[in-house]
BAGUGU-993722 format. One record per atom (N, C-alpha, C, O, CB): residue in one letter; x, y, z; residue number from 0; atom name. Coordinates in pm, whole numbers, always signed. Each point is the difference from the previous one (the first is absolute). Glycine has a CB too. Layout:
<rs>
(A,(X,Y,Z),NUM,CA)
...
</rs>
This chain:
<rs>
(X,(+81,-120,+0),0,N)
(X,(-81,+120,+0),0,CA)
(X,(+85,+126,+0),0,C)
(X,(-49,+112,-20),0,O)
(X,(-128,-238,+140),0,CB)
(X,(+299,+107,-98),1,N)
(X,(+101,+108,+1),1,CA)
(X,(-52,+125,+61),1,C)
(X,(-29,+110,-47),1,O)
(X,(+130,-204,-152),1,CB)
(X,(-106,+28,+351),2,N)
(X,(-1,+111,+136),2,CA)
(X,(+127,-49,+82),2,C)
(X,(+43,-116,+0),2,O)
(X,(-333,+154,+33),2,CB)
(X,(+335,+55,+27),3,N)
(X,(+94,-16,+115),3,CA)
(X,(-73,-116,+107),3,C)
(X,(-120,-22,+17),3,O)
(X,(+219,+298,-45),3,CB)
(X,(+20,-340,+90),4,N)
(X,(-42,-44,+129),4,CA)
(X,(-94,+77,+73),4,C)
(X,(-120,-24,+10),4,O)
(X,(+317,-67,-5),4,CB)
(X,(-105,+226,+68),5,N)
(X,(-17,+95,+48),5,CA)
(X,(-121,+18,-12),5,C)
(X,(-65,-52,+90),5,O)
(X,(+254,+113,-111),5,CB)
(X,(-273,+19,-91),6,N)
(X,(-113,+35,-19),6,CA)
(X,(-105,-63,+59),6,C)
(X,(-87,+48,+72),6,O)
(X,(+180,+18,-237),6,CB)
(X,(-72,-215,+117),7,N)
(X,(-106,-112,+28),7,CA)
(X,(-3,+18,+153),7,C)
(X,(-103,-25,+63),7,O)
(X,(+150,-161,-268),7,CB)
(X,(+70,+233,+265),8,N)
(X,(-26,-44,+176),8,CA)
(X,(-59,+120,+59),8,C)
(X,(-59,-10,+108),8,O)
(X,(+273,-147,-66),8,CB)
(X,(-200,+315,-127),9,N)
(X,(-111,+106,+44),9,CA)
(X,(-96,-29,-49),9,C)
(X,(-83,-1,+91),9,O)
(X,(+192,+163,-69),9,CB)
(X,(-151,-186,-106),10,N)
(X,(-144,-69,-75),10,CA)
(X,(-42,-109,+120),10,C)
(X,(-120,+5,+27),10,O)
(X,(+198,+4,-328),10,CB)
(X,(-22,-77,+355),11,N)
(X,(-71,-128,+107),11,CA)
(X,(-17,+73,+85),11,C)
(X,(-120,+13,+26),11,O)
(X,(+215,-223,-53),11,CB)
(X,(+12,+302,+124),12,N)
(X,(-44,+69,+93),12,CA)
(X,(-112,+100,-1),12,C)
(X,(-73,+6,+99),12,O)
(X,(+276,-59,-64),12,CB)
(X,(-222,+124,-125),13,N)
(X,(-106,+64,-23),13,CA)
(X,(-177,-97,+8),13,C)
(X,(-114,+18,+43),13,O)
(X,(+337,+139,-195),13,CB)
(X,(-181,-213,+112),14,N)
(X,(-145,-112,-36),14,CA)
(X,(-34,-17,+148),14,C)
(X,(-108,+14,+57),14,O)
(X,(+179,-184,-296),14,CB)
(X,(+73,+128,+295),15,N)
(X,(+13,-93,+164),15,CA)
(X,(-74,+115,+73),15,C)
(X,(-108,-14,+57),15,O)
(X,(+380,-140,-44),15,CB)
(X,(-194,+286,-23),16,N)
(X,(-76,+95,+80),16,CA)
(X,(-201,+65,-58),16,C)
(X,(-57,+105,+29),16,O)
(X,(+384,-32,+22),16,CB)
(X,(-368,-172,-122),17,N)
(X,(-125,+67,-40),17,CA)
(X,(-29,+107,-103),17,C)
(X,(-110,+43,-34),17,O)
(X,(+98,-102,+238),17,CB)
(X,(+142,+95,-252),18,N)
(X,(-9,+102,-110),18,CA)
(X,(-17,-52,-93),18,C)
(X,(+100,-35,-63),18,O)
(X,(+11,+167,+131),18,CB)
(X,(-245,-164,-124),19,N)
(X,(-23,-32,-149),19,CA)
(X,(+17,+82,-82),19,C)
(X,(+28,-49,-110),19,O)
(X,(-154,-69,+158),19,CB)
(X,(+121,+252,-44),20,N)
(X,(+29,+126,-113),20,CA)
(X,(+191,+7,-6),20,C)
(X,(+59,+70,-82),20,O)
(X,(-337,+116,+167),20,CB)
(X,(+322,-241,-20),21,N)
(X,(+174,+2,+4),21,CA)
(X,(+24,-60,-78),21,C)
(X,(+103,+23,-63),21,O)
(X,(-40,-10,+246),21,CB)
(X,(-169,-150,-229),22,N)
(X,(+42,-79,-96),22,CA)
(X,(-26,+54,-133),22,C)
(X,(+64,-41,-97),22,O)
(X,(-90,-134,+246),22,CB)
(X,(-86,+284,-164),23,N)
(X,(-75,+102,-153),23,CA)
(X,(+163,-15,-104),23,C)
(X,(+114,-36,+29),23,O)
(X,(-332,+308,+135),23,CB)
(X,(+164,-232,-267),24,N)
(X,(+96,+56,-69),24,CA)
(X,(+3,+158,+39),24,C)
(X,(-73,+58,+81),24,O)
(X,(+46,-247,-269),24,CB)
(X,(+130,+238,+109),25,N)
(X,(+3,+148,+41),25,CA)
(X,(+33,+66,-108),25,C)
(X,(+9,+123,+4),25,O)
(X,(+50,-150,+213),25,CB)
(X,(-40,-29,-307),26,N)
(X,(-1,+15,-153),26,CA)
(X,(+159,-17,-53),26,C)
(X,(+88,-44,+74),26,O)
(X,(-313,+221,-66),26,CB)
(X,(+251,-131,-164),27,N)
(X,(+93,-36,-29),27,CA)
(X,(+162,+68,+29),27,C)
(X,(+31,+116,-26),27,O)
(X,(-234,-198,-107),27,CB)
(X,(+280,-9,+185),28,N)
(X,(+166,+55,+44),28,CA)
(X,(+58,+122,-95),28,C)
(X,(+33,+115,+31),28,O)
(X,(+34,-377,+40),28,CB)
(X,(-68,+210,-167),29,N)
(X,(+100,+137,-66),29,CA)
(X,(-109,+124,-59),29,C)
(X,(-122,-16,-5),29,O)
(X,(+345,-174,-99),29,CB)
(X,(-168,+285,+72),30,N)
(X,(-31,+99,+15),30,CA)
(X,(+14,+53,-186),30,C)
(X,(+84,-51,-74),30,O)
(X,(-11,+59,+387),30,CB)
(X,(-167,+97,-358),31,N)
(X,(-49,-5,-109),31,CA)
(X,(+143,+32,-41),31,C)
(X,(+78,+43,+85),31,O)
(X,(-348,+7,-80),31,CB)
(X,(+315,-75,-155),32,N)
(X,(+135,+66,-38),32,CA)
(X,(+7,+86,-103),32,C)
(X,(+107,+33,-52),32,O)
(X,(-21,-208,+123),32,CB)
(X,(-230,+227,-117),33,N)
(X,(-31,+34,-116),33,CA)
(X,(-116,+114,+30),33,C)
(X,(-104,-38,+54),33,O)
(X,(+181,-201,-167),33,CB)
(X,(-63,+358,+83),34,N)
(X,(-63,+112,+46),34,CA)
(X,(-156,+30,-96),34,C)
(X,(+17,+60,-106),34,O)
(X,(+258,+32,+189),34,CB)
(X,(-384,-122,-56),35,N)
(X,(-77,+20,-57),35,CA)
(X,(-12,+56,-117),35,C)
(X,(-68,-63,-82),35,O)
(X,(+37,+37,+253),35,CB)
(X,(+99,+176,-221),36,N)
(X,(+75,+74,-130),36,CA)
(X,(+99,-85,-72),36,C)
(X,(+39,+26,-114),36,O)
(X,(-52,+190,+233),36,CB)
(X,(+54,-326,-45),37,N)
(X,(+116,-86,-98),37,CA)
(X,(-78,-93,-56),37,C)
(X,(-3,-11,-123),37,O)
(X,(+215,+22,+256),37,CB)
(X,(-300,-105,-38),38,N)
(X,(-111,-91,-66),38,CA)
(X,(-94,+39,-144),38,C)
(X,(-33,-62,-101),38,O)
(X,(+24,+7,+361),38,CB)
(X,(-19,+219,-196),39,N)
(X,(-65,+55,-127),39,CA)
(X,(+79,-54,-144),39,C)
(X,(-16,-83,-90),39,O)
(X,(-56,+312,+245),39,CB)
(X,(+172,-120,-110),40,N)
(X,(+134,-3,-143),40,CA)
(X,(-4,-146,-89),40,C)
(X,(-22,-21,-120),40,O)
(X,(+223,+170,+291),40,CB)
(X,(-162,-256,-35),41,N)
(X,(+5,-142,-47),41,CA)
(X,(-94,-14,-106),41,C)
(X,(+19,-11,-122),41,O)
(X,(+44,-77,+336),41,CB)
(X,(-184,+89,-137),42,N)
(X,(-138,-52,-58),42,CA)
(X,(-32,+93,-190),42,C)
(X,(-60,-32,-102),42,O)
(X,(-58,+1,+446),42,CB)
(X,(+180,+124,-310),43,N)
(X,(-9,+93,-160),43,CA)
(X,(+83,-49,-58),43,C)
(X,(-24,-19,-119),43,O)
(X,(-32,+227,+160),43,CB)
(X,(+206,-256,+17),44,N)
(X,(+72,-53,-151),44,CA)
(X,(-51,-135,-37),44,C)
(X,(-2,-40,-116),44,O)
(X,(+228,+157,+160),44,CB)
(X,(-272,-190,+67),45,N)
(X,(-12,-172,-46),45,CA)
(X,(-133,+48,-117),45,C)
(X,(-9,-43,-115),45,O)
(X,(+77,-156,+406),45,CB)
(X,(-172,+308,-220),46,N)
(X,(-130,-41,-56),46,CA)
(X,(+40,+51,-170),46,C)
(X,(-74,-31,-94),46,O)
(X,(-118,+70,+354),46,CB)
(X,(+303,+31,-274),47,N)
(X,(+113,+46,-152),47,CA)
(X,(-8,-130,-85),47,C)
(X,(-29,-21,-118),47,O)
(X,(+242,+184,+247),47,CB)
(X,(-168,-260,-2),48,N)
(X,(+42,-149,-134),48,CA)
(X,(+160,+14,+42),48,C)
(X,(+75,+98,+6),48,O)
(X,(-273,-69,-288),48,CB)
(X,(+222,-206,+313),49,N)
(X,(+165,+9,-15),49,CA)
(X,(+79,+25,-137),49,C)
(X,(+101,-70,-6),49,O)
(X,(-124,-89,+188),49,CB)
(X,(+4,+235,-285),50,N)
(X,(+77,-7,-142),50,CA)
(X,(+9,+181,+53),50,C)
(X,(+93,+71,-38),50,O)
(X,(-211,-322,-205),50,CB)
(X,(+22,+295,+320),51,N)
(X,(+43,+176,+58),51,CA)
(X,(+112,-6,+72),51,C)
(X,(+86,+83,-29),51,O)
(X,(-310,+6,+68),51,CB)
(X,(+257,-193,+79),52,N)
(X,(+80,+8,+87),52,CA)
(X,(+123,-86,-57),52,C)
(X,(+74,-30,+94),52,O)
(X,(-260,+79,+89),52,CB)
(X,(+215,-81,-259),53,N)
(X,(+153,-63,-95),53,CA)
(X,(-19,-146,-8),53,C)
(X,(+99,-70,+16),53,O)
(X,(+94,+241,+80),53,CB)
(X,(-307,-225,-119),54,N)
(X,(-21,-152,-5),54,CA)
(X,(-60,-25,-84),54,C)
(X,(-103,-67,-7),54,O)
(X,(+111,+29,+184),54,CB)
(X,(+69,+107,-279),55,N)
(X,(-76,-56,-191),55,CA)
(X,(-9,-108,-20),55,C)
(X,(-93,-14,-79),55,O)
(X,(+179,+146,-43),55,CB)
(X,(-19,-282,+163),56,N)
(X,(+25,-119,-40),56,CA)
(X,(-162,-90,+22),56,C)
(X,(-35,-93,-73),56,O)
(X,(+336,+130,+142),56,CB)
(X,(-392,+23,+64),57,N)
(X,(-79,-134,+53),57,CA)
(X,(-85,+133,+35),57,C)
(X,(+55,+99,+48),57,O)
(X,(+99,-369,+58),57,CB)
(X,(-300,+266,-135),58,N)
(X,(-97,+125,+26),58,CA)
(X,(-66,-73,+165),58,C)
(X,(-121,-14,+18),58,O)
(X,(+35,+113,-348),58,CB)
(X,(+146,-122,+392),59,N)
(X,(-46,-72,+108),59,CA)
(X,(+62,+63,+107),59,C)
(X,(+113,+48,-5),59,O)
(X,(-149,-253,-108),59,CB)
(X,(-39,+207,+212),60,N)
(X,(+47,+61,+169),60,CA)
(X,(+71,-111,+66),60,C)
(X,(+24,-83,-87),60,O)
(X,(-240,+236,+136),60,CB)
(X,(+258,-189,+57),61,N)
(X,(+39,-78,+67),61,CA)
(X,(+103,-7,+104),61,C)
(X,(+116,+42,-4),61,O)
(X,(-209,-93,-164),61,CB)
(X,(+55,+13,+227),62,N)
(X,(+49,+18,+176),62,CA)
(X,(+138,+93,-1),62,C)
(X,(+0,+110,+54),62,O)
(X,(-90,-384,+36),62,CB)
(X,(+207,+221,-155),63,N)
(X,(+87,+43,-17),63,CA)
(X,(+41,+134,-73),63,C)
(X,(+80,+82,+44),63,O)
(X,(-88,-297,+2),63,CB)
(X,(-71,+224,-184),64,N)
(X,(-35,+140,-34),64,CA)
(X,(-18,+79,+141),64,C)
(X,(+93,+26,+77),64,O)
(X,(-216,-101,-311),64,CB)
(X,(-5,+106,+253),65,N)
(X,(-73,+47,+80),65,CA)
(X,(+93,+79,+88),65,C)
(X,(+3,+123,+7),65,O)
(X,(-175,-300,-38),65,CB)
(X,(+278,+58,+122),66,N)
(X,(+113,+11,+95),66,CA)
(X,(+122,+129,-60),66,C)
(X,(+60,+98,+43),66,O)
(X,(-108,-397,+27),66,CB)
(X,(+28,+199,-229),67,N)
(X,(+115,+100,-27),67,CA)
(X,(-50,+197,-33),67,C)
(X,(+58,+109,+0),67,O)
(X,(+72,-385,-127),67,CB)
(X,(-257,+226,+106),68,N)
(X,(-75,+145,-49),68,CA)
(X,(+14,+105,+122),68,C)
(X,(+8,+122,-7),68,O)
(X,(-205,-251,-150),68,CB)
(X,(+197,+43,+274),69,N)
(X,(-7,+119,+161),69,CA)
(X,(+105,+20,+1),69,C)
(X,(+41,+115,-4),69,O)
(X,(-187,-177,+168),69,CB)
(X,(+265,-96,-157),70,N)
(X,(+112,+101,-15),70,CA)
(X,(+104,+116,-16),70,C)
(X,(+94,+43,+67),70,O)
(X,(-192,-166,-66),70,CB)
(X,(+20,+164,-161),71,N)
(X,(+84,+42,-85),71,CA)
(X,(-67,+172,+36),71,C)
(X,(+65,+104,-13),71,O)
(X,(-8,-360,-191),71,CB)
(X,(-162,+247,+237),72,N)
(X,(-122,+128,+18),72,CA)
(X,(+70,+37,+149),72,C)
(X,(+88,+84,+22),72,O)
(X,(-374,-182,-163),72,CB)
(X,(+220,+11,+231),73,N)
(X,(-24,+47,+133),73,CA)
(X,(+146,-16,+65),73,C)
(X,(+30,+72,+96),73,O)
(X,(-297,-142,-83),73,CB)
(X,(+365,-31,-68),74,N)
(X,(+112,-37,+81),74,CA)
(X,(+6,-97,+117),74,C)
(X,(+88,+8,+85),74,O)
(X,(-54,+195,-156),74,CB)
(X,(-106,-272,+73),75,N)
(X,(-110,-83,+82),75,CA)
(X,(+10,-158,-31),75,C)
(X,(-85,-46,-75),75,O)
(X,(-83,+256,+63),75,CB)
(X,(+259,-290,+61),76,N)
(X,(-19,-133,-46),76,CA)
(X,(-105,-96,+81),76,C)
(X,(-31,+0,+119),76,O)
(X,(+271,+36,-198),76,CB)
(X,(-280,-108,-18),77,N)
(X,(-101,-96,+71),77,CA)
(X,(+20,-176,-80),77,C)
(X,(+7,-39,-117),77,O)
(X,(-213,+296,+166),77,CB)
(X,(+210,-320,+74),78,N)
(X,(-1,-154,-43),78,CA)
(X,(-86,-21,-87),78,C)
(X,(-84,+84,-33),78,O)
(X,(+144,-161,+220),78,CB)
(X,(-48,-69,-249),79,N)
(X,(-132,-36,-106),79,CA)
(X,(-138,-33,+94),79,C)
(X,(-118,+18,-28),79,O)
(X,(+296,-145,-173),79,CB)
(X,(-116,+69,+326),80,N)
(X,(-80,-62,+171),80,CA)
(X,(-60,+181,-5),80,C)
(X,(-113,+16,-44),80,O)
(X,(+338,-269,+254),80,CB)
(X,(-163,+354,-174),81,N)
(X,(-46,+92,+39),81,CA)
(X,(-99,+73,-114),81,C)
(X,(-98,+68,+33),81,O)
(X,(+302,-74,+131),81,CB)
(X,(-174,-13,-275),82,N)
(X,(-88,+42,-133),82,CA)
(X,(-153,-40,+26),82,C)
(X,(-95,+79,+4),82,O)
(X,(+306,-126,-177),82,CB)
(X,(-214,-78,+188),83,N)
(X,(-103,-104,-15),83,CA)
(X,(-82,+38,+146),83,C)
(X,(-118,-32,+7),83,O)
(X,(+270,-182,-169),83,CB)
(X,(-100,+270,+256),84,N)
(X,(-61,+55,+111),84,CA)
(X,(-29,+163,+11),84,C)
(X,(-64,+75,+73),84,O)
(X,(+176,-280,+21),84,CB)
(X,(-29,+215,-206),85,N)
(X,(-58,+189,-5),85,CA)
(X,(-129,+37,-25),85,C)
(X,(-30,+120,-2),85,O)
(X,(+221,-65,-91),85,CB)
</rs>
């Protein structure tokens, strides 16, 4: 499940002590990396077509595009894992 030991044993103690809301989620760990005005930007060149943004070969988007498109704009790298969760 790729949690710490650790975690699991504040997670038990919490339960142990009656705190069912300790166990809630609290939403997601990292923190946005991409400024609402950059998402815009994104979203105008993809909605261009990749042959606008230097990908004459394949008229297709794809994870890696995409990655490389924030890149190159925002300066901003993102995994293909982190793409697919953006």
């Amino acid at each position: 499940m790729r949690v710490t030991k650790r975690s699991v044993e504040r997670w038990r103690a919490a339960w142990k002590q009656g705190e069912a809301q300790a166990l809630c989620s609290t939403g997601p760990v990292a923190r946005e990396r991409l400024s609402k005005r950059q998402w815009t930007k994104v979203a105008a060149l993809r909605d261009a077509g990749p042959g606008v943004c230097g990908f004459e070969d394949d008229q297709r988007w794809t994870l890696a595009r995409v990655a490389d498109l924030i890149g190159r704009i925002c300066h901003v790298s993102y995994t293909l894992t982190g793409m697919s969760a953006a």
